[in-house]
Every structure is written in structure tokens, then in C-alpha cells.
C-alpha positions in Angstrom: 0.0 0.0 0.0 1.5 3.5 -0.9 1.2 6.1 1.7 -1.6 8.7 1.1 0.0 11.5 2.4 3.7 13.2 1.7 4.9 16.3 3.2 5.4 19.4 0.6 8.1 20.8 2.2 10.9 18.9 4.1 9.3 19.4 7.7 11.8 19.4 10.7 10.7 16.8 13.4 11.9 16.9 17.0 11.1 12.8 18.7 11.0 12.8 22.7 11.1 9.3 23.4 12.2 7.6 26.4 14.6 5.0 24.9 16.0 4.1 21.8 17.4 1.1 19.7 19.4 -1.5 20.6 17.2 -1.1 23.7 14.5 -3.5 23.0 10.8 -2.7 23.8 7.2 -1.8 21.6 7.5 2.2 22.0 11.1 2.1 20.6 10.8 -0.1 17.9 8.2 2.0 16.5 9.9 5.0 17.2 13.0 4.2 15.0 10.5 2.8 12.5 9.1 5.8 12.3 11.9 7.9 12.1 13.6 6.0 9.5 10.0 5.6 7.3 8.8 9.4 7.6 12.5 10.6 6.7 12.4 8.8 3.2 9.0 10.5 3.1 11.0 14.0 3.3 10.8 14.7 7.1 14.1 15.4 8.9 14.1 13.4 12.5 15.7 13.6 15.7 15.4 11.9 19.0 15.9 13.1 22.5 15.7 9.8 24.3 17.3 8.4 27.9 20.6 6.2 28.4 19.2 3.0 29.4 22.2 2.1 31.9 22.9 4.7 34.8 25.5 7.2 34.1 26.6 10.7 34.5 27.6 11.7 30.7 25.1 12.0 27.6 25.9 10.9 24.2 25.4 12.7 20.8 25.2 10.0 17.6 24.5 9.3 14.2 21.9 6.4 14.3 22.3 4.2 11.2 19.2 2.2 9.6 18.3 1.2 6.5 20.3 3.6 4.9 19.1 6.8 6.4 21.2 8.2 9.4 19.2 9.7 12.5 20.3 11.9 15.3 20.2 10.5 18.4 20.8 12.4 21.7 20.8 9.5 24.9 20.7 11.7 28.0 22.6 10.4 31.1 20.0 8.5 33.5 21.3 9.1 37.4 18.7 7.4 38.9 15.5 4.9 38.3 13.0 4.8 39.7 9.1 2.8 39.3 10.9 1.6 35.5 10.8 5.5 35.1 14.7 7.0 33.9 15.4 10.6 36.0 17.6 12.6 34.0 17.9 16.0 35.9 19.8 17.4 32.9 17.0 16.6 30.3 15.2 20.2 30.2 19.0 21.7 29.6 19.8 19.1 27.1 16.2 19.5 25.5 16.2 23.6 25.3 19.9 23.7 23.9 18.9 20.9 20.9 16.0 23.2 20.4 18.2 25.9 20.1 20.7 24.3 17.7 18.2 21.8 15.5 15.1 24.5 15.1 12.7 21.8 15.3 9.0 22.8 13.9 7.4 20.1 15.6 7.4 18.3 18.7 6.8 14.8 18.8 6.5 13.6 22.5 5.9 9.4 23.1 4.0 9.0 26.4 3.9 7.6 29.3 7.5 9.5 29.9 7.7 12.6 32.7 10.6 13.9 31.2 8.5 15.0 28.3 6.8 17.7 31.3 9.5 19.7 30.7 8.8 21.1 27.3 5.9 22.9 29.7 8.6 25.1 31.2 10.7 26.3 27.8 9.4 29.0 26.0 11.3 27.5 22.9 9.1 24.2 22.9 5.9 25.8 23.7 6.8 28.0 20.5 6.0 25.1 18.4 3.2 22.8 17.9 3.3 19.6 20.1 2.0 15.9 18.6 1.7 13.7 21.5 1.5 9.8 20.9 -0.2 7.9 23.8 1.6 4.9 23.6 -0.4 3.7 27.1 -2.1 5.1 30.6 0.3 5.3 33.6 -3.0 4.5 35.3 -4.8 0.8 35.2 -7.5 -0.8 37.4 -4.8 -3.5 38.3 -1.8 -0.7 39.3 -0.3 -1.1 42.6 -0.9 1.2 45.6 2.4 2.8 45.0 1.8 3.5 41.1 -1.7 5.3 42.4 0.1 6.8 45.0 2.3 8.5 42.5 0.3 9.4 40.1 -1.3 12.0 42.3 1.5 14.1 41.3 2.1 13.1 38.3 -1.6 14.1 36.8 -1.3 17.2 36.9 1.0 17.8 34.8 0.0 14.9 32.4 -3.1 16.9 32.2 -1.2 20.7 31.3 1.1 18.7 28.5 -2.4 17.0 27.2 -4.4 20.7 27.2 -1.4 22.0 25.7 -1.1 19.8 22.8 -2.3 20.1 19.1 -3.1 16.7 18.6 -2.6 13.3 20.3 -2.4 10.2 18.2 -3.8 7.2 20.1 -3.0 3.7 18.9 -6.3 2.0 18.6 -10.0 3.2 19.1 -10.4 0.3 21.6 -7.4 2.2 24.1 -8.9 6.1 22.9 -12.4 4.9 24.5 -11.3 3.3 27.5 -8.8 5.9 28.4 -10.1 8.3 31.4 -6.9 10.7 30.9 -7.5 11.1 27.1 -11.7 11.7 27.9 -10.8 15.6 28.3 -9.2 15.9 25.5 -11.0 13.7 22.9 -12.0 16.4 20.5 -7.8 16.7 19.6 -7.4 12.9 19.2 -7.2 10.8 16.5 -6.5 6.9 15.8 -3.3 5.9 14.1 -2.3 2.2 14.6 1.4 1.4 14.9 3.3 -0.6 12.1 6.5 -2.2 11.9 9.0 -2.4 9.2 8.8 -6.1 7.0 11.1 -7.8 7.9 10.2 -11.2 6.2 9.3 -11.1 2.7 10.0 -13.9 1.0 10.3 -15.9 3.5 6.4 -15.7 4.9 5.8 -17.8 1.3 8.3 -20.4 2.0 7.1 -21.3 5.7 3.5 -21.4 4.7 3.8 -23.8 2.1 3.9 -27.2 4.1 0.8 -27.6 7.4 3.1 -27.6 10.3 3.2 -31.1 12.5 4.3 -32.1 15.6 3.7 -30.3 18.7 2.6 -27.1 18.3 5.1 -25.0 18.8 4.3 -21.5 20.6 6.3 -18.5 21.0 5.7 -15.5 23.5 8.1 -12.0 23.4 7.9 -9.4 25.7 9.0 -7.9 28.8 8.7 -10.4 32.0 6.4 -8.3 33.7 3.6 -9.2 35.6 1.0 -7.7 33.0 2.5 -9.8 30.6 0.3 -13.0 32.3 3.4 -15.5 31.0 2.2 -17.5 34.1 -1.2 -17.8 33.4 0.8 -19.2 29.9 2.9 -21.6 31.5 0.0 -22.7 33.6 -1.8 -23.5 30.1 1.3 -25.2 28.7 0.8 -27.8 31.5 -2.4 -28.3 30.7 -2.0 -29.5 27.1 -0.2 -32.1 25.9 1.4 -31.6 22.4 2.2 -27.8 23.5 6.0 -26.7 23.3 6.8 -23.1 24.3 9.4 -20.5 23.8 9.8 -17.2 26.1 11.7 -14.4 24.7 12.8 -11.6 26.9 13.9 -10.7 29.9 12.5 -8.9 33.3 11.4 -8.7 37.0 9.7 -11.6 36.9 12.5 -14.3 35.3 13.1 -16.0 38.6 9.7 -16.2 39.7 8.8 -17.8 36.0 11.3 -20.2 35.9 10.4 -21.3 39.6 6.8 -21.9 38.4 8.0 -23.5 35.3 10.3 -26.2 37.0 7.2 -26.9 39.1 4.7 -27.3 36.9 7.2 -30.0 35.0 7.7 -28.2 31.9 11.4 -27.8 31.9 11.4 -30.2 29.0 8.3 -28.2 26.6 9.5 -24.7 27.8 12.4 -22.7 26.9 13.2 -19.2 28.4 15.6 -17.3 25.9 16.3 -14.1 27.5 16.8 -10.8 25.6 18.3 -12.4 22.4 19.1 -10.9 19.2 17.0 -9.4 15.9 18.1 -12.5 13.7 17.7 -15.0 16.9 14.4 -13.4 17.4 12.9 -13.6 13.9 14.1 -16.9 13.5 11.9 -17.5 16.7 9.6 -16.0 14.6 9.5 -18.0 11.6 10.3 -21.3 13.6 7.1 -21.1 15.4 3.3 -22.4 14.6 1.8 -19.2 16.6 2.6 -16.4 18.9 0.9 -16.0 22.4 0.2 -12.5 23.8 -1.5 -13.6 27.2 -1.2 -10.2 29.4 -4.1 -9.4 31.9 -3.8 -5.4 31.9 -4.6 -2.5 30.0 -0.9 -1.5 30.2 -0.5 -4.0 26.6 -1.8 -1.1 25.1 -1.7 -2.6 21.1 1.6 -5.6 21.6 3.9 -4.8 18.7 4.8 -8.1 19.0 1.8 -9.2 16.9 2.8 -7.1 14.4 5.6 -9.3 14.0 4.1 -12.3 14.1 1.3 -11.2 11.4 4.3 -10.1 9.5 5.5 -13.7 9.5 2.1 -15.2 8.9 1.9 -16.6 12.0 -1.8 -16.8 13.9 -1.8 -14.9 17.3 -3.4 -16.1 20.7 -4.3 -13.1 22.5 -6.2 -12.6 26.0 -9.7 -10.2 25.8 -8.2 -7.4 27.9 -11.2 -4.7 28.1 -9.8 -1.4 26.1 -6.7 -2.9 25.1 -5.5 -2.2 21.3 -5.0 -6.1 21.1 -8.3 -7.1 19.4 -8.0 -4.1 17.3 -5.3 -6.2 15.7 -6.7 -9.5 16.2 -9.8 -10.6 14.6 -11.3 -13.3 16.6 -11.3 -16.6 14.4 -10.0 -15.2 11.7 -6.3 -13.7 12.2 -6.1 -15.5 15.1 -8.2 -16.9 18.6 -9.0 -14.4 21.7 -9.5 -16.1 24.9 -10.7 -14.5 28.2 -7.9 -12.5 30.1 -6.3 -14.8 33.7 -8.3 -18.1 31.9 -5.7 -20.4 31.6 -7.7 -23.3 31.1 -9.5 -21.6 27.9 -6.0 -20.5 26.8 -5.0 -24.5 27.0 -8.4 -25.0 24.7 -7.0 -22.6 22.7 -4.1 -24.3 21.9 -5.8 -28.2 21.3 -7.7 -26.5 18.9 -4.7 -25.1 17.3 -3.2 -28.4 17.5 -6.2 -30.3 15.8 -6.4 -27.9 13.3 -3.7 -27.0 11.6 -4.8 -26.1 8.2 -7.0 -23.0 10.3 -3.6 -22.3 11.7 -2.0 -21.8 8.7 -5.0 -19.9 7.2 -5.1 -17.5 10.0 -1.4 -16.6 9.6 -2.2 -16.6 6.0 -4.8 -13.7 6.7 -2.7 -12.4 9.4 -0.1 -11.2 6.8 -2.7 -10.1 4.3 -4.1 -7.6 7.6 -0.4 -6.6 8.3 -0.1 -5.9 4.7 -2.6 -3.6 4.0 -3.2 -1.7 7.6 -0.6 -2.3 9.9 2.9 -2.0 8.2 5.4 1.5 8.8 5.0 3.1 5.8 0.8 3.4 6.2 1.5 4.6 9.9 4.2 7.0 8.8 1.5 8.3 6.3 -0.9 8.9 8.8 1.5 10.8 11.1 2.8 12.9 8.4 -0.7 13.7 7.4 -1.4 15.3 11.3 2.2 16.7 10.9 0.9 18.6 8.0 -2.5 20.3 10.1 -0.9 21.0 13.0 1.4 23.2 10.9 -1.7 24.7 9.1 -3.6 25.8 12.0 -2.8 29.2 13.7 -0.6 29.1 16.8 -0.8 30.6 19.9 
């Protein structure tokens, strides 16, 4: 699918992210996607992201990706705290790059305090601000601590929100359920994340023979208790001809592998850690399905899916109420959606997968097809390019 939309003059584009390739993770594969797709489109990117390791210095470089070079400024990260990076020399870094690079747009990717400080420069609220909500700091299943916290963090959430030209949310499902966005609902608009192909080819080849065997499942993502990668492994035990693969590392490694060993599955279950691009879309390809079990509105949209429907791979995803996910699943027909915390459905799930393969293969067949046509970079870029053209247009304050 060509993109609709091209700017008519090179527009200057200023990302504030909060980290950046190699750093794995949804939000920043999408932001160097992005980057890299709306500058062969004309638009000139930067990024003002965090260091992911703590440090004292920041680092200026020359991102390289597919051909097109983006600057990249990593601000030293003193302290974390809550999976939140505090950079006290952001809002110095961030006026001084404003300064020098003459951005016309802001492009801020939230959750992410340091993006408050653009409040305080008179440079950045000189230009128009695009705000992506990537996900709500606030769920029904956050912690005391995360509610406790985002007392003080509203308000400002709320100023950078009012302030905003126009905020991008990823799916209609997460614009509807989302009681920080309700304000401000007039100024929003729906553009769904994509990702790069990264198969081709190679989608035709694997799709070619019905998969036997065990059925071989694959789950990426962040071990983190939203995730549900528990209620998964509790499913895993509950089938038979079910193997598993776990890609990615987090807080919750020991406690998985604990309930793992106990459940016997050290034989059907293998927990890969952060691995490479080429181990991980090998993964990919390898695998009859992907599984996206989380129990929480934090999975927002799950760019993993987008890699799986890339592959032609069915998904297995969990019916999280307002999350993006079954905006990019179709029930039965891309893929099955089981009830969130149910691993006994999610083991039914996978029988069914297992007795009928040649639905498998269909589903990752129309999987693809979806990803071809809606959900790849180059319509997203389109989209974002087309609301970095209005906000231009309309008058400024």
C-alpha cells in the first residue's frame, strides 16, 4: 500500500522518546521505524531519548538504519525509579537541541515525565506539540504505590495534554477506554502502529507445508507481571502436544522459571532471555503461533503481533477490556482471543490449534494479508505525516 500522504516541504521533526534502539521494547521499535520511514518520506528526524544504563555523561550520535542516518541524543540517566529513567539534565539538554536543531514540531511518546519539561521552555511551547499515547500510567490492576504516585504526576499529564495540538492514540479500543484522554477527545485521532517487513519472502516459503508435531508456541515481551506468562505456562501444563518458547527478559525471570520447574515443563518450555534481531525472527519463523496472554490495560496494542502477522503466523491473545490487542486481532480469523487470567481456555485454545492445523495456517495466512494492508510503517508514517501537515496549518498561539 502506498502512503496517502507526503509532506510538501521537508518538515523538521523533533522525537522525545524515552529510549532508543538497541534497547528492546514496543515504544522504541516504533519510534525508530518511524523515524527511519517518515524521513524517506522528506521529514528530517531527531530523537531526544534516555541512556538505558545509569551514568553521568550524555551521548550525541549518528543512528544508522536502513540507509538513512538519525540523530540521536541519549541523556545520562542518574537514577531509576518505578521503570521511570530521571535525567535531571533533560530540560537543559532539550532547550539547547532546540536551540541548535530548530525543530517545527514536537513529537513527544508517552507515558514519559521527562516530556513535562517542554511545559517550562518558551522555545518548545513556541511550536506545535504531537503527542503519541503509547499507554495510561494508570490501570484498574496498578499497585498502591503506582496510584500513589500518580497524584503528582496528573497534573502535569493533564497541562502537556491541554497543551497539545493533537494526540495520536493507537487504537479506538485504548482512545475509549482511556479516562486521561476523555478531556481531550476532540484533539485525538487513531493511528495504529506498524513495523517495518522484515520477512518477505520468506512468509511464502514457511507457509507452504501444514506444520506437524507439537505445536510450537512463542511468546516476546518484557517479564512483567501484566504480561500474564504465568497464566501461559500454567496453560502449557495443561496440554499435551504444546511446546513453548519465552523471549525476553525482566522482574519476573526468577519467579517464572520457579513456576516452570514446578509445573514440570522444563522439558516443553524454553526461556531465551533478551536475544538478538536475527535469533528473534528466526523464533519467529520457527514457530506455529505467537501468544500475547497479558491481563492489563498497560498492553496497550503488543507490537509483538505485528511481528508475528508479519510472518504469517496466527496470534493467541487474552480479551483485555480497552486494550488495542483485538484491534489487531480478529477473533477466528487472524487469530483466537481467549478471556484475560483463563488459563484453562487459553489451553483449549491451543488443542484446537493443535487439531487444526490447516485454520492455523489460514489464520497466519490472513494475518499477513491484515499486516499488509493496515498495519505496516509506511501506512503509519502516512498517517503521522498527514497530522504533521494540520498542526502546521492551524494558527498558533
Amino acid at each position: 500500500m502506498k502512503p496517502a500522504n507526503t509532506p510538501t516541504t521537508p518538515v523538521r521533526v523533533m522525537h522525545i522518546g524515552k529510549y532508543f534502539p538497541p534497547d528492546p521494547g514496543g515504544m522504541e521499535t516504533y519510534l525508530k521505524d518511524l523515524m527511519v520511514c517518515t524521513q524517506k518520506m522528506g521529514t528530517t528526524s531527531a530523537a531526544l531519548v534516555h541512556q538505558s544504563k545509569l551514568g553521568l555523561r550524555s551521548k550525541e550520535e549518528h543512528y544508522q538504519s536502513q540507509g538513512i542516518t538519525l540523530g540521536v541524543t541519549r541523556v545520562a540517566t542518574w537514577l531509576r525509579a518505578l521503570f521511570t529513567p530521571l535525567s535531571p539534565s533533560f530540560p537543559w539538554v532539550l532547550n539547547r537541541l532546540i536551540k541548535e536543531q530548530r525543530p517545527q514540531i514536537l513529537h513527544m511518546h508517552l507515558p514519559n515525565p521527562s516530556a513535562f519539561w517542554a511545559l517550562l521552555i518558551p522555545g518548545a511551547r513556541r511550536l506545535p506539540w504531537v503527542v503519541h499515547w503509547q499507554s495510561d500510567v494508570l490501570t484498574p490492576k496498578s499497585s498502591w504505590i503506582i496510584r500513589f504516585c500518580y497524584l503528582a504526576y496528573k497534573p502535569f499529564e493533564s497541562a502537556l495534554l491541554k497543551r497539545a495540538d493533537r494526540i495520536i492514540a493507537t487504537s479506538s479500543q485504548y482512545l475509549a477506554s482511556s479516562r486521561a484522554l476523555a478531556p481531550f477527545r476532540g484533539k485525538c485521532c487513531v493511528i495504529s502502529l506498524g513495523i517495518a517487513d522484515r520477512f518477505g519472502k520468506q512468509v511464502a516459503e514457511k507457509t507452504e507445508t501444514i506444520p506437524n508435531g507439537p505445536l510450537r508456541v512463542l511468546a516476546i515481551g518484557r517479564l512483567a507481571h501484566y504480561k500474564g506468562f504465568d497464566v501461559l505456562l500454567r496453560a502449557i501444563a495443561h496440554t499435551d502436544h504444546t511446546e513453548l518458547d519465552i523471549v525476553g527478559s525482566g522482574e519476573q525471570f526468577g519467579k517464572l522459571t520457579s513456576l516452570s520447574e514446578s509445573l514440570g515443563l522444563a522439558h516443553r518450555v524454553r526461556f531465551h532471555g533478551a536475544v538478538s534481531d536475527a535469533d528473534r525472527d528466526n523464533l519467529i519463523l520457527n514457530s506455529d503461533c505467537l501468544c500475547l496472554p497479558s491481563i492489563d490495560r498497560t498492553e496497550s496494542f503488543g507490537i509483538a503481533l505485528l511481528e508475528a502477522m508479519s510472518a504469517g503466523k496466527a496470534c493467541v491473545i487474552s480479551e483485555v477490556p480497552g486494550s488495542g490487542m483485538t484491534a489487531v486481532v480478529e477473533a477466528d480469523k487472524t487469530g483466537l482471543v481467549v478471556p484475560p487470567g483463563d488459563y484453562v481456555a487459553l489451553a483449549e485454545a491451543f488443542d484446537w490449534l493443535t487439531q487444526h492445523r490447516h485454520q492455523l495456517v489460514q489464520m497466519g495466512c490472513l494475518g499477513r494479508t491484515k499486516f499488509e494492508t493496515e498495519l505496516t510503517i509506511d501506512v503509519s508514517a502516512a498517517r503521522v505525516i498527514g497530522i504533521y501537515d494540520k498542526v502546521q496549518r492551524a494558527p498558533q498561539c
